[in-house]
LUMPAVEX-944233 format. One record per residue (C-alpha): residue in one letter; x, y, z. Coordinates in nm, 4 decimals, m for minus. Layout:
<rs>
rest A	c1 X	c2 Y	c3 Z
...
</rs>
This chain:
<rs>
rest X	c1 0.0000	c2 0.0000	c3 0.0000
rest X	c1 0.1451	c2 0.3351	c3 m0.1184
rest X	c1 0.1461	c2 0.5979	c3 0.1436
rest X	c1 m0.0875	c2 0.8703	c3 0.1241
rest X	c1 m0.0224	c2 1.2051	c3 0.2721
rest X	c1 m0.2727	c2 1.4900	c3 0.3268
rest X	c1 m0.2288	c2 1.7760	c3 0.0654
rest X	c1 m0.0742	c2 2.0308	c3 0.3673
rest X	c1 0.1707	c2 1.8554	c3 0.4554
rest X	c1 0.4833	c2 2.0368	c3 0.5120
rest X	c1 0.6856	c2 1.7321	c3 0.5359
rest X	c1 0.7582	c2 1.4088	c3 0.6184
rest X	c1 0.8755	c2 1.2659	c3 0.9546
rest X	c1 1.2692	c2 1.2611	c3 1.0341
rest X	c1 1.2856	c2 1.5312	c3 0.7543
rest X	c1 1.4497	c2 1.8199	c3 0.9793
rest X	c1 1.6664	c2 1.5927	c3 1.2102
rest X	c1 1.3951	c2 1.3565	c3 1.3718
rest X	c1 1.4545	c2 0.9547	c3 1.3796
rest X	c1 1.3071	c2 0.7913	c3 1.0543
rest X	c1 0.9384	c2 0.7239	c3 1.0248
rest X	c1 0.8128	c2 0.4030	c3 1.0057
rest X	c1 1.0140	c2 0.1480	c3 1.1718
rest X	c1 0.9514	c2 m0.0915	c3 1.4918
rest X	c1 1.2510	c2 m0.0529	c3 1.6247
rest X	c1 1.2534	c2 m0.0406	c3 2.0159
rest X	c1 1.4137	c2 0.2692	c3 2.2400
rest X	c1 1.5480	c2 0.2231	c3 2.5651
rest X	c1 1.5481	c2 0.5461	c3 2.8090
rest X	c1 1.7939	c2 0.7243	c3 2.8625
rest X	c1 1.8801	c2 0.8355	c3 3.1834
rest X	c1 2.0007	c2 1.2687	c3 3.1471
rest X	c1 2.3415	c2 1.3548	c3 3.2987
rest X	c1 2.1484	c2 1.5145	c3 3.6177
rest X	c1 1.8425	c2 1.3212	c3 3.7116
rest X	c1 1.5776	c2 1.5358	c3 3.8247
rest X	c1 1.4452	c2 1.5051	c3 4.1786
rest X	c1 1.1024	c2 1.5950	c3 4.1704
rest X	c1 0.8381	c2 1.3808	c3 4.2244
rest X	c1 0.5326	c2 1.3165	c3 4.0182
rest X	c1 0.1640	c2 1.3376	c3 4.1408
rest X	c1 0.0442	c2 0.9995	c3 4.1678
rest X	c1 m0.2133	c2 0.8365	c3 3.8564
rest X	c1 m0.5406	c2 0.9921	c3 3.8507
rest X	c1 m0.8255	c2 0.7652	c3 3.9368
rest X	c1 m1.1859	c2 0.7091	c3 3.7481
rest X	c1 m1.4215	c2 0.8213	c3 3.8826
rest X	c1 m1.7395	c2 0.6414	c3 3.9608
rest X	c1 m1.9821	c2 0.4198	c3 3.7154
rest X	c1 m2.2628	c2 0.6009	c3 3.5962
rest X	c1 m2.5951	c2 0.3734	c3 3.4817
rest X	c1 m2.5618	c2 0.2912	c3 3.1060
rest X	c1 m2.7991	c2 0.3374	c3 2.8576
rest X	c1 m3.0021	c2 0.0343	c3 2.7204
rest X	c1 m2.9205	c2 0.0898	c3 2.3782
rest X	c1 m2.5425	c2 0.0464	c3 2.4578
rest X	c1 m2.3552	c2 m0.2607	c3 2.5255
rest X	c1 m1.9798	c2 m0.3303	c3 2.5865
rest X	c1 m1.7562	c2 m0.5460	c3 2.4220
rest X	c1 m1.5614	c2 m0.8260	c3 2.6068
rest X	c1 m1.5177	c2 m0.8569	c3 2.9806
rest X	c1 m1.4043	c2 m0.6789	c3 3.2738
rest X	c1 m1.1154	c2 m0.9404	c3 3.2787
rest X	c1 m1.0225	c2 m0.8704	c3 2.9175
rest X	c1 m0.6532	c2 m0.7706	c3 2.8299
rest X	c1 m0.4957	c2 m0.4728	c3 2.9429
rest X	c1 m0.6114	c2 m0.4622	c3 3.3111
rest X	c1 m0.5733	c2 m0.1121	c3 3.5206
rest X	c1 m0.4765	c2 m0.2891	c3 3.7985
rest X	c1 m0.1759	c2 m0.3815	c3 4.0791
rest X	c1 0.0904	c2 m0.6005	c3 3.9220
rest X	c1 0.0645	c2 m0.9529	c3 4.1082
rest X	c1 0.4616	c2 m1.0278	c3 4.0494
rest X	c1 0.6521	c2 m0.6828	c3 4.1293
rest X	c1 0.9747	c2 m0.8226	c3 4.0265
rest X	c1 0.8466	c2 m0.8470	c3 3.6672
rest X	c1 1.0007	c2 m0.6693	c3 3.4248
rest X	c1 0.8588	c2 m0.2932	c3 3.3527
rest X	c1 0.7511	c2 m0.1531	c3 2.9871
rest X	c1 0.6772	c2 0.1820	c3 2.9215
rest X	c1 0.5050	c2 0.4155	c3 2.6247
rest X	c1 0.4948	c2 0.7445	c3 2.6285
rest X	c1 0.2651	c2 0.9774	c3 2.3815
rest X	c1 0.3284	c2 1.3039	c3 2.3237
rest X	c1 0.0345	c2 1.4777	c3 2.1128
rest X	c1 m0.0407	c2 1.8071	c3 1.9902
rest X	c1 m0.2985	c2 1.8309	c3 2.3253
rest X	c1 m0.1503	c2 1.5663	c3 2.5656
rest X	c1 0.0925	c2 1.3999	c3 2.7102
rest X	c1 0.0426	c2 1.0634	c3 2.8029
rest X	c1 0.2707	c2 0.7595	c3 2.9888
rest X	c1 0.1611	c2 0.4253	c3 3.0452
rest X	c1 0.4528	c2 0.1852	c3 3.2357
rest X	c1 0.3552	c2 m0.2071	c3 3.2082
rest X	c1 0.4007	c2 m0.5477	c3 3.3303
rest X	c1 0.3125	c2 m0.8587	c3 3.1224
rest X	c1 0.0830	c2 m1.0631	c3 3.2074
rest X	c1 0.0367	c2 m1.3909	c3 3.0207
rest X	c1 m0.0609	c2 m1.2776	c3 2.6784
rest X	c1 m0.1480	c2 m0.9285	c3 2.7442
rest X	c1 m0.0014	c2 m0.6521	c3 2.9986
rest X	c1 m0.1077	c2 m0.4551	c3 3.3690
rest X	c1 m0.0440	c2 m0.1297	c3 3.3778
rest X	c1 0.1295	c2 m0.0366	c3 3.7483
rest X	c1 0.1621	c2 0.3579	c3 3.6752
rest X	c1 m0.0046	c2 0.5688	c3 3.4240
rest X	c1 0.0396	c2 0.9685	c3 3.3558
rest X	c1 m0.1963	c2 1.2334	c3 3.1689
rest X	c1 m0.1789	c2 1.5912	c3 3.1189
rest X	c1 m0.3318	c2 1.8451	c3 2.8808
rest X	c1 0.0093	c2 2.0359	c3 2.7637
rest X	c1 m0.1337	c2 2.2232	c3 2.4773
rest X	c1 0.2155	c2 2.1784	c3 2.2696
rest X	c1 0.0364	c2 2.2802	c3 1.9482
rest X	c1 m0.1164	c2 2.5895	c3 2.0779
rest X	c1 m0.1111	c2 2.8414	c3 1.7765
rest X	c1 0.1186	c2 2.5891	c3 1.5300
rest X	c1 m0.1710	c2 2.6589	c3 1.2719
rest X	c1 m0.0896	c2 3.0086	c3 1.2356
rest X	c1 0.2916	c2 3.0409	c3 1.3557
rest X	c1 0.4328	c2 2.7022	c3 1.1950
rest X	c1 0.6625	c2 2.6967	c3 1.5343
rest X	c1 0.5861	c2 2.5398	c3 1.8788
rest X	c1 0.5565	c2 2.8421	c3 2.1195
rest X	c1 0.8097	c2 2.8803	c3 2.4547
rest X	c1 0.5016	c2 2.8420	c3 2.6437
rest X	c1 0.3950	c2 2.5865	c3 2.5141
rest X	c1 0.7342	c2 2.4126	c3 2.5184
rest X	c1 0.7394	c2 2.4983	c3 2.8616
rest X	c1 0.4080	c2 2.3304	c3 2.9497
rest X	c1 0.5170	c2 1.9850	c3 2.7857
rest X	c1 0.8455	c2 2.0232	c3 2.9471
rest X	c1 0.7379	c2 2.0005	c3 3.2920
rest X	c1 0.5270	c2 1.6500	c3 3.2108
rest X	c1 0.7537	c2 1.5282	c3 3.0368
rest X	c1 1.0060	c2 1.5871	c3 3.3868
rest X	c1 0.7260	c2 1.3587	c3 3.6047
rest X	c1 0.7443	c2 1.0976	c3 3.3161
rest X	c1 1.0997	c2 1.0729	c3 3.3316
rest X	c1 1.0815	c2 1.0672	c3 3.6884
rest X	c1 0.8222	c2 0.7738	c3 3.7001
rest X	c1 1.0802	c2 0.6099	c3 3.4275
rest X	c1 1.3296	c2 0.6103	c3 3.7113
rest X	c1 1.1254	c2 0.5341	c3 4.0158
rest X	c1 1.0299	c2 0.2561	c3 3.8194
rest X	c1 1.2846	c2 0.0458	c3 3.6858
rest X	c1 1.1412	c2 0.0362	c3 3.3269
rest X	c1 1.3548	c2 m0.2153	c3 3.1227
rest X	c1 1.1984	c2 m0.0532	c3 2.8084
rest X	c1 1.0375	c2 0.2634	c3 2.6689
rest X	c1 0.9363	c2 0.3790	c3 2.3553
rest X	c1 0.8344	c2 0.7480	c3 2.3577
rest X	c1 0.6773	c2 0.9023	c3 2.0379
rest X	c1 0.5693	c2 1.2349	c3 1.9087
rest X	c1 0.3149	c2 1.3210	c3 1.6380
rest X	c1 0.1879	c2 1.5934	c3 1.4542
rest X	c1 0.2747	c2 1.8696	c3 1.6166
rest X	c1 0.6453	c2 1.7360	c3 1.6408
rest X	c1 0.5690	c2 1.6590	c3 1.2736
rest X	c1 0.4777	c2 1.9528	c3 1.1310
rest X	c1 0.6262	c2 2.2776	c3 1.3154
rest X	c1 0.9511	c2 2.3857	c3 1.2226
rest X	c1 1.1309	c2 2.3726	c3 1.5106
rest X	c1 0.9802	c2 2.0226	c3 1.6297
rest X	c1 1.3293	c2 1.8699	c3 1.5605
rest X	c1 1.5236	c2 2.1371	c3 1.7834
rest X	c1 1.2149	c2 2.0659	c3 2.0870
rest X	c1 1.3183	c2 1.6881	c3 2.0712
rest X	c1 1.6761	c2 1.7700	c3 2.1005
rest X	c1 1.6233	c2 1.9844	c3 2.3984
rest X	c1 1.3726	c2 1.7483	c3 2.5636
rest X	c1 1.6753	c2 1.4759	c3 2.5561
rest X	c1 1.8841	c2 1.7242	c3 2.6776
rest X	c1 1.6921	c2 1.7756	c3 2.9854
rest X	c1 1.4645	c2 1.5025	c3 3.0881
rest X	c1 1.6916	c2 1.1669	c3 2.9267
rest X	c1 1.4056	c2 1.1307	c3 2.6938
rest X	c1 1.5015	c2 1.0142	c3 2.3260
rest X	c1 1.1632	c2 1.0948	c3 2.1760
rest X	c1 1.1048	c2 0.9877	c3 1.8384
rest X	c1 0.9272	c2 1.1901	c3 1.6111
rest X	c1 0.6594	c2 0.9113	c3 1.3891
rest X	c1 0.4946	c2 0.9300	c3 1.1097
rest X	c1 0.1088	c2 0.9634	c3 1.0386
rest X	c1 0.1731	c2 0.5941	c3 0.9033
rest X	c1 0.2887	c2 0.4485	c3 1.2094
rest X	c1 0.0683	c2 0.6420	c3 1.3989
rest X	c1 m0.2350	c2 0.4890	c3 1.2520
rest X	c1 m0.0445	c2 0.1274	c3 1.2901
rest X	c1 0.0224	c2 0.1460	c3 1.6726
rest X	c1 m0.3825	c2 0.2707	c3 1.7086
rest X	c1 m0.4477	c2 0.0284	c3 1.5666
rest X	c1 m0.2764	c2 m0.2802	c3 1.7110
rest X	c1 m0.3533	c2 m0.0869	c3 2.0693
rest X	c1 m0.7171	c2 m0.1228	c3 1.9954
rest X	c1 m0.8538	c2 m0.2972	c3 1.7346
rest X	c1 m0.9114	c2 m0.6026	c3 2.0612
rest X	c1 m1.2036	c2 m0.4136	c3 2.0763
rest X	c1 m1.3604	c2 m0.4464	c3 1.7606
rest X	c1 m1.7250	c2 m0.6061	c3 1.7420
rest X	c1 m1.6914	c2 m1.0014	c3 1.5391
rest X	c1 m1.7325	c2 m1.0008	c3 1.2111
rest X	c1 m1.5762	c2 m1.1215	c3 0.8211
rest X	c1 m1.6100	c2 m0.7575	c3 0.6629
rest X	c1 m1.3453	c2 m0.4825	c3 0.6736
rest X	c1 m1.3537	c2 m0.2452	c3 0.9926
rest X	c1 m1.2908	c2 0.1681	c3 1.0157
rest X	c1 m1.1023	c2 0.2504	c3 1.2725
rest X	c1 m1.0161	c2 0.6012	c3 1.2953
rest X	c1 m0.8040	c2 0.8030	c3 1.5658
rest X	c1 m0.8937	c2 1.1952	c3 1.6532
rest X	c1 m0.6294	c2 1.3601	c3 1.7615
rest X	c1 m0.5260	c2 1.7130	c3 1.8794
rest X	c1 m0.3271	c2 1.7386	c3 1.5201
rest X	c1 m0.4358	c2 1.5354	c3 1.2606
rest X	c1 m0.6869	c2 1.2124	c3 1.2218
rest X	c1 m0.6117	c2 0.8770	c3 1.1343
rest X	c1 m0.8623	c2 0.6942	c3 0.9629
rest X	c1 m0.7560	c2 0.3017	c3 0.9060
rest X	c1 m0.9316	c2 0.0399	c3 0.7014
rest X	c1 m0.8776	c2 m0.3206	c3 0.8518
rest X	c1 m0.9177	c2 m0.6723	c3 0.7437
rest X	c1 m0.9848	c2 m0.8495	c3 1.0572
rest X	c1 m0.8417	c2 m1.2060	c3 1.0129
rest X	c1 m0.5380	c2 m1.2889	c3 1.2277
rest X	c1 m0.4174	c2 m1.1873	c3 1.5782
rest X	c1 m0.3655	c2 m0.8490	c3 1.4267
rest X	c1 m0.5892	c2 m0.7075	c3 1.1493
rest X	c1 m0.4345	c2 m0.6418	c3 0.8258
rest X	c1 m0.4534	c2 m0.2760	c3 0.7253
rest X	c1 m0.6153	c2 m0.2889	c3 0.3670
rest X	c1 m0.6155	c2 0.1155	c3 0.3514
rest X	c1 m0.5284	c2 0.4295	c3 0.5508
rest X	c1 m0.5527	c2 0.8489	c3 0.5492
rest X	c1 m0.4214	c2 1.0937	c3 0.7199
rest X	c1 m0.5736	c2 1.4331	c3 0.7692
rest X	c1 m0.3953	c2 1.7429	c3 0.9294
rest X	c1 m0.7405	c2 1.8307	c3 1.1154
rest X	c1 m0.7506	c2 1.7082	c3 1.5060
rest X	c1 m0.9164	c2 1.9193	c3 1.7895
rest X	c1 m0.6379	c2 2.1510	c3 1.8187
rest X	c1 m0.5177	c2 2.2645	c3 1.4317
rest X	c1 m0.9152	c2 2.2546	c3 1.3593
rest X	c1 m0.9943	c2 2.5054	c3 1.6495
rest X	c1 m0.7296	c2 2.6963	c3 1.5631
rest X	c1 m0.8087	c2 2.7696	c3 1.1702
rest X	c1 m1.1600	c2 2.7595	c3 1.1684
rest X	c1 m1.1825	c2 2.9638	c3 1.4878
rest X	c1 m1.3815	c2 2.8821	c3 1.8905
rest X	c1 m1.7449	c2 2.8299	c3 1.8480
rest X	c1 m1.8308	c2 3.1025	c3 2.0000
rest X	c1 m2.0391	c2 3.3800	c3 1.9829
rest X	c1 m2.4129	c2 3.4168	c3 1.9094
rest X	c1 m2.5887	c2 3.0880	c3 1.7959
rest X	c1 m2.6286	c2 3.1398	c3 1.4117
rest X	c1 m2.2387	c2 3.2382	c3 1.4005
rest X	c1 m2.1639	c2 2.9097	c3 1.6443
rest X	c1 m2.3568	c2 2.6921	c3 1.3848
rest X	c1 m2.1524	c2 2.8348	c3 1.0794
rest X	c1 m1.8560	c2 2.7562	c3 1.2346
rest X	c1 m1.9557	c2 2.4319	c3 1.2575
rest X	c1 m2.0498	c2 2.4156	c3 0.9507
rest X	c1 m1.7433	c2 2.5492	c3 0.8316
rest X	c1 m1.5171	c2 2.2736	c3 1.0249
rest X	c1 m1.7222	c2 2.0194	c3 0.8775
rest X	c1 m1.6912	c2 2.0916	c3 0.5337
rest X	c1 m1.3108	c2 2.1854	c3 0.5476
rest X	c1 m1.2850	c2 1.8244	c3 0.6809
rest X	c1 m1.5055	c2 1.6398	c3 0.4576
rest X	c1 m1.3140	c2 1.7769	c3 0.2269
rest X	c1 m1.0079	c2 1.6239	c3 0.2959
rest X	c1 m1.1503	c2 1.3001	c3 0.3890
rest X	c1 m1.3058	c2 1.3307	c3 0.0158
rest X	c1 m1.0028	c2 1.1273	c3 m0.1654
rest X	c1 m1.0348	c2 0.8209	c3 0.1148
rest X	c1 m1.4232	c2 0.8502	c3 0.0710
rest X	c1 m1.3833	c2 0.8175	c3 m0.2945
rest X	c1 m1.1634	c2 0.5154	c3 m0.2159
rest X	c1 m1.4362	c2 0.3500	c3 0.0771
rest X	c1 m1.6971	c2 0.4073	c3 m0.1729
rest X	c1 m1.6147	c2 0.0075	c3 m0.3516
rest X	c1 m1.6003	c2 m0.1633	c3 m0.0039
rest X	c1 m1.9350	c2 m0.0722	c3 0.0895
rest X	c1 m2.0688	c2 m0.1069	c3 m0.1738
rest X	c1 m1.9378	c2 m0.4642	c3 m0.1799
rest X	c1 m1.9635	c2 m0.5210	c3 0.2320
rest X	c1 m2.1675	c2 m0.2592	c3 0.4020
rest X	c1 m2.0364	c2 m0.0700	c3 0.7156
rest X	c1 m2.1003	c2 m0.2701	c3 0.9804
rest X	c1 m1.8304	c2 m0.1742	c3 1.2291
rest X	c1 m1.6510	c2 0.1492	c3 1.3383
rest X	c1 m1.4013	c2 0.1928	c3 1.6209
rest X	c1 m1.2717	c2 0.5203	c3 1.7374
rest X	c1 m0.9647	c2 0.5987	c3 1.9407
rest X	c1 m0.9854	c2 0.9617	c3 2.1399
rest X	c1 m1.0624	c2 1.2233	c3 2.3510
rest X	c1 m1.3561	c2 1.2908	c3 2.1709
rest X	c1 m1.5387	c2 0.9761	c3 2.1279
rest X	c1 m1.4793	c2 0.8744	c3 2.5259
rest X	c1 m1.6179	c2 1.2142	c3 2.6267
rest X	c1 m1.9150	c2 1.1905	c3 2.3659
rest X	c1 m1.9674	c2 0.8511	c3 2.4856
rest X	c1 m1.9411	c2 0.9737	c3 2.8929
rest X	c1 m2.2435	c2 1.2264	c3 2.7340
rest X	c1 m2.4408	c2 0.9389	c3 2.6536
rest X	c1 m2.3757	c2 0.7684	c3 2.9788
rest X	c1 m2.4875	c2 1.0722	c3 3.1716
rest X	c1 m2.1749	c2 0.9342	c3 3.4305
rest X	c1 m2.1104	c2 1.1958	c3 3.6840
rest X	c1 m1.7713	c2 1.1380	c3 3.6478
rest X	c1 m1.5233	c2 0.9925	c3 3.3862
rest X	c1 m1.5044	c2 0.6100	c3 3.4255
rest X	c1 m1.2624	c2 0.4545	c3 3.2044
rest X	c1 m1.4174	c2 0.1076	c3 3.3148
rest X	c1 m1.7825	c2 0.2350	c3 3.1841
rest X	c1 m1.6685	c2 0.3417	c3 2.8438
rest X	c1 m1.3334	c2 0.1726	c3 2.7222
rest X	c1 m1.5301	c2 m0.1043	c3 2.4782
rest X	c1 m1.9104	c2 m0.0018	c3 2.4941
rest X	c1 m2.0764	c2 m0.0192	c3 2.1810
rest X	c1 m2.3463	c2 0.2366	c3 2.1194
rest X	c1 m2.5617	c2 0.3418	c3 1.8190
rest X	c1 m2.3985	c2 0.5482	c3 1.5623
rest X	c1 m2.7510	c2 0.7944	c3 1.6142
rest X	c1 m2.6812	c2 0.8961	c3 1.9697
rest X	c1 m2.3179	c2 1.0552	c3 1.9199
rest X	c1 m2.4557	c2 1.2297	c3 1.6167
rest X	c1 m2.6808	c2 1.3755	c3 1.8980
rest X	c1 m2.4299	c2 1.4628	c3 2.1462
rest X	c1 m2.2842	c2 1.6129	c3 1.8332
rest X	c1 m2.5186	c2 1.8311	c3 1.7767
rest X	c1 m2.6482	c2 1.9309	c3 2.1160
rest X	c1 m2.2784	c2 2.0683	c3 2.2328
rest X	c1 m2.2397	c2 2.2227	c3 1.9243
rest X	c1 m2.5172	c2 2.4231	c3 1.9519
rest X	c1 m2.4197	c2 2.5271	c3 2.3449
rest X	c1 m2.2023	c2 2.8438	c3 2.4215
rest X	c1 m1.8301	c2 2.7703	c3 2.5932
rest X	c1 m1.9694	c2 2.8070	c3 2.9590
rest X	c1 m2.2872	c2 2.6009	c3 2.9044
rest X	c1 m2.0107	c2 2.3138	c3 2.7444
rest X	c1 m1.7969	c2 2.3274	c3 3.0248
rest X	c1 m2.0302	c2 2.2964	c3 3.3188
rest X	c1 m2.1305	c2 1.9639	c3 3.1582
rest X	c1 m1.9515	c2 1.7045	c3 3.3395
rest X	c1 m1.6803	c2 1.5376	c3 3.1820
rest X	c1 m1.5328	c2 1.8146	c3 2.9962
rest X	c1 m1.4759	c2 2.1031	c3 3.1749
rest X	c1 m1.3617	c2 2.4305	c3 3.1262
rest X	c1 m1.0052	c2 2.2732	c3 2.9433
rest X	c1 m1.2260	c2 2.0061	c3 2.7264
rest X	c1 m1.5017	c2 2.2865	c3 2.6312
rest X	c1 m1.2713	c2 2.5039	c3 2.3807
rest X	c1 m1.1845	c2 2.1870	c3 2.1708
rest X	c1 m1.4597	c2 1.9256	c3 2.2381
rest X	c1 m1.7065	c2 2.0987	c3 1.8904
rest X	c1 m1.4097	c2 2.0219	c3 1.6344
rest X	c1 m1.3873	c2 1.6796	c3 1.7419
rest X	c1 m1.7622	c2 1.6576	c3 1.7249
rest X	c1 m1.7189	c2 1.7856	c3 1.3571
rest X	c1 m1.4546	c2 1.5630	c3 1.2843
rest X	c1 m1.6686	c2 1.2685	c3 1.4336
rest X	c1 m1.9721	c2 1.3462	c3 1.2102
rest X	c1 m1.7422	c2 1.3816	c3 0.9055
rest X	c1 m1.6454	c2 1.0415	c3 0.9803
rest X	c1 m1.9927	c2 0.8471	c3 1.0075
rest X	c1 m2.0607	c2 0.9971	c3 0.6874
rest X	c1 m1.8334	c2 0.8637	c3 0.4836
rest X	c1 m1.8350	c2 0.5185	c3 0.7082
rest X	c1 m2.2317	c2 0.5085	c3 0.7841
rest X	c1 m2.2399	c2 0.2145	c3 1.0280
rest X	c1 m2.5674	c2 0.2023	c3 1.2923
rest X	c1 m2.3103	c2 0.1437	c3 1.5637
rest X	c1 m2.0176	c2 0.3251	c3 1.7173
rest X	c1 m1.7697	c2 0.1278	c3 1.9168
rest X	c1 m1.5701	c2 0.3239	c3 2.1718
rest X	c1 m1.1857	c2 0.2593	c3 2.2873
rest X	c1 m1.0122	c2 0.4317	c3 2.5837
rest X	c1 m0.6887	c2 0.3013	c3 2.4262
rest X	c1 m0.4928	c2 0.3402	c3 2.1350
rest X	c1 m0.0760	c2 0.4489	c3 2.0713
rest X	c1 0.0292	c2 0.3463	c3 2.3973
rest X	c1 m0.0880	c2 m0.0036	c3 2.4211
rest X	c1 m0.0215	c2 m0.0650	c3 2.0826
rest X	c1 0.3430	c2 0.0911	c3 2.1679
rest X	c1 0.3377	c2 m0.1736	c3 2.4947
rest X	c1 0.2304	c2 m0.4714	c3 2.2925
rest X	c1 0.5186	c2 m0.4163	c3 2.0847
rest X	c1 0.8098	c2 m0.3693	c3 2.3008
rest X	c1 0.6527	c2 m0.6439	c3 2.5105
rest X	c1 0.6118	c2 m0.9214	c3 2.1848
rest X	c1 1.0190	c2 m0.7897	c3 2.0073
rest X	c1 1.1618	c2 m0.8033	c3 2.4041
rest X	c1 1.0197	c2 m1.1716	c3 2.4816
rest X	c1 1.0933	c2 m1.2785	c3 2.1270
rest X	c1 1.4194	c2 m1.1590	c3 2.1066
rest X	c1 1.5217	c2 m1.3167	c3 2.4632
rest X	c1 1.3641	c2 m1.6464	c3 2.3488
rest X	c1 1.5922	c2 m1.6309	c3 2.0609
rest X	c1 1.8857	c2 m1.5172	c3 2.2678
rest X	c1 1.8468	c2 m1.8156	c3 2.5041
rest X	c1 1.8088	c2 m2.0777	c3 2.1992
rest X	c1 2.1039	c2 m2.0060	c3 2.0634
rest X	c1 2.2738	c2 m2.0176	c3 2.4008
rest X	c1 2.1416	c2 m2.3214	c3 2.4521
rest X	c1 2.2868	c2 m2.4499	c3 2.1154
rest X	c1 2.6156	c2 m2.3152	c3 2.2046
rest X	c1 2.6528	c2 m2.5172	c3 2.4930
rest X	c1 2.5551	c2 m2.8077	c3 2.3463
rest X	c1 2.8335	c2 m3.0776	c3 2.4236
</rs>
C-alpha cells in the first residue's frame, strides 16, 4: 500500500533531524546527565460508574486484556510508552501478564504543545514549557520505576512545526528522553494494534479512525489474524487543536456558532473526500457494519451518553453504542455556548474550547463510514506501543536463550 499524505503537509517525519518514520525498532530510556528530583503526582483515578444506557452494550469482559490494575509479580520486568500529542501527554509503564499486559503507573496531562502551530508554523516557549514540565514527572516515574523498556513518540505537532526537531533535542537534553518523532503511518499502525481487541466479530473490513489534537487517522482493517491487516489508511492534518485553531472557537451568538460548525465540517469532509472516494467500492461490496474510534472525543461523547457523573474509564473503554446517539451529542454541544459546554460534566472548562471540532470531525467520519453502531476505545498508541516492546523483548530473549542453549551443546 502506497502511502498517502494529506495535501498540507509540510513534510515528512525525520525530515528536519527527527529519527526515521516508520520502523519498529525499540528505544530504551535514557537516563540525562542530572536526574531530576522531583516527584510526580500519583495516577489519577476514574471516577465512579454512571448507569448505562439500554441501547449500549460493551464489548468483552471486565477481565479482558490490558487490566488497570496492581501487578501480582513486582519483580516483573517494567515496559513503558509514552505519547506526546499536539494536546496531551500521556505515559503508560507495564508489566506482562500472560498474553497481554497490567499497567502499574499511568500519567496524563493536557500540555497544549500545538497551541497556535496553525498560524505560527513553530511550537511556542510556552507551550514548550508546558510539555516540558510532564515530560520531567514521566521521566521521573521512568526512574522510580525500573522500566527495562520505553518507547516514547511524538506526532503531529512534532511533525509539522519547524522547530519540532530542535524541541526533541532539547527534551533529551533535559529530561533523558530520546523521543522519536513518527509518522502519520505508524501512527495509525500502533492505534491500531492498541485497539482494534475491541472491535465487534465479524468477516467484513472495519474503520477505525483516531482523533487527535493534530491530525486524524482513519484506518481500514481486514480483521483475520491476531492483528488485522490494514487494507487502507488516510491521514488528515485536522484534530481538535489545528481545527480550532483555523476555523476559529465556536463562540459567539448561535447562528455564528452553527456556521462555524459548519465550516469545520466541510473543510474536513473535504479532505476526507479522496479516502471517501476510495471506501466508496467496499461498501458497496460489504456494508459498514463496524466502526471503532480511538480519542478524547469519542470517550467524552460517549461519557455524554452515559450521563456518568464522572469519567469512568471502566464504563466506556469497549461499549458499543448506536452510531444515532453521538450524532446527537454532536449536535447538542455544538449548539451550546463555551460556559454552558464546560459545566457539563466530563469536559470542563479545558475540554469545552476543543470538544465541537472533534464533534465535527466525528460526524465527518460516520458519513463517509455510515455504520448504525459506534464502538468506543479508551486506548490506542500506547498499548499498541506496549504490545510491541513487550512481543520484540520476549521474542528476542527467546531467541537469545536458543542459541545459548545451542552453544553449549556438548
Amino acid at each position: 500500500m502506497a502511502e498517502r499524505f494529506p495535501p498540507d503537509r509540510k513534510k515528512r517525519a525525520g525530515e528536519q533531524g527527527g529519527e526515521r518514520s516508520g520502523k519498529v525498532a525499540d528505544f530504551r530510556y535514557k537516563r540525562p546527565g542530572q536526574p531530576d528530583s522531583r516527584s510526580g503526582p500519583p495516577c489519577d483515578q476514574a471516577g465512579a460508574a454512571g448507569a448505562r444506557h439500554a441501547p449500549a452494550r460493551r464489548v468483552g469482559n471486565e477481565a479482558s486484556p490490558d487490566r488497570y490494575a496492581p501487578a501480582p509479580d513486582r519483580y516483573a520486568q517494567a515496559y513503558a510508552a509514552l505519547d506526546l500529542g499536539t494536546n496531551n501527554c500521556r505515559l503508560l509503564i507495564a508489566r506482562p501478564a500472560g498474553d497481554h499486559f497490567t499497567v502499574i503507573d499511568a500519567f496524563s496531562r493536557v500540555v497544549r504543545l500545538g497551541e497556535g502551530l496553525a498560524q505560527s508554523g513553530r511550537l511556542s516557549e510556552a507551550a514548550m514549557e508546558r510539555t516540558l514540565g510532564a515530560l520531567r514527572i514521566c521521566a521521573d516515574k521512568l526512574r522510580r520505576r525500573n522500566v527495562r523498556l520505553a518507547r516514547s513518540v511524538a506526532t503531529e505537532a512534532c511533525r509539522r512545526a519547524e522547530n519540532g526537531p530542535a524541541f526533541i533535542e532539547r527534551v533529551r537534553r533535559e529530561t533523558g528522553l530520546a523521543l522519536d518523532i513518527i509518522s502519520a503511518e505508524e501512527e495509525a499502525r500502533l492505534a491500531v494494534l492498541g485497539c482494534h481487541i475491541l472491535l465487534e466479530q465479524g468477516d467484513e473490513p472495519a474503520l477505525i479512525f483516531d482523533i487527535g489534537g493534530g491530525s486524524t487517522e482513519l484506518v481500514l482493517v481486514e480483521p483475520h489474524g491476531r492483528v488485522p491487516r490494514i487494507l487502507d489508511w488516510q491521514s488528515v492534518p485536522w484534530g481538535v487543536v489545528s481545527l480550532t485553531d483555523t476555523i476559529g472557537r465556536v463562540e459567539g451568538p448561535r447562528e455564528r456558532r452553527a456556521a462555524i460548525y459548519a465550516e469545520m465540517r466541510r473543510v474536513v469532509s473535504e479532505s476526507f473526500a479522496p479516502f471517501a472516494d476510495r471506501l466508496a467500492p467496499m461498501i458497496a461490496a460489504h456494508g459498514t457494519r463496524r466502526l471503532l474510534g480511538t480519542s478524547g472525543t469519542v470517550t467524552t461523547l460517549a461519557s455524554l451518553h452515559l450521563e456518568l457523573p464522572h469519567y469512568d474509564r471502566r464504563a466506556v473503554d469497549g461499549l458499543v453504542l448506536p452510531s444515532a446517539s453521538m450524532r446527537a451529542v454532536s449536535t447538542r454541544l455544538a449548539a451550546l455556548s463555551p460556559a454552558e459546554r464546560s459545566q457539563l460534566p466530563c469536559i470542563g472548562s479545558e475540554r469545552a474550547e476543543l470538544v465541537v471540532a472533534g464533534c465535527a470531525i466525528l460526524e465527518s467520519i460516520m458519513d463517509i463510514w455510515p455504520a448504525e453502531r459506534l464502538g468506543v476505545a479508551d486506548r490506542g498508541i500506547r498499548e499498541g506501543i506496549l504490545r510491541n516492546l513487550i512481543a520484540t523483548d520476549i521474542a528476542g530473549e527467546e531467541t537469545r536463550r536458543a542459541l545459548l542453549q545451542r552453544q553449549v551443546r556438548p
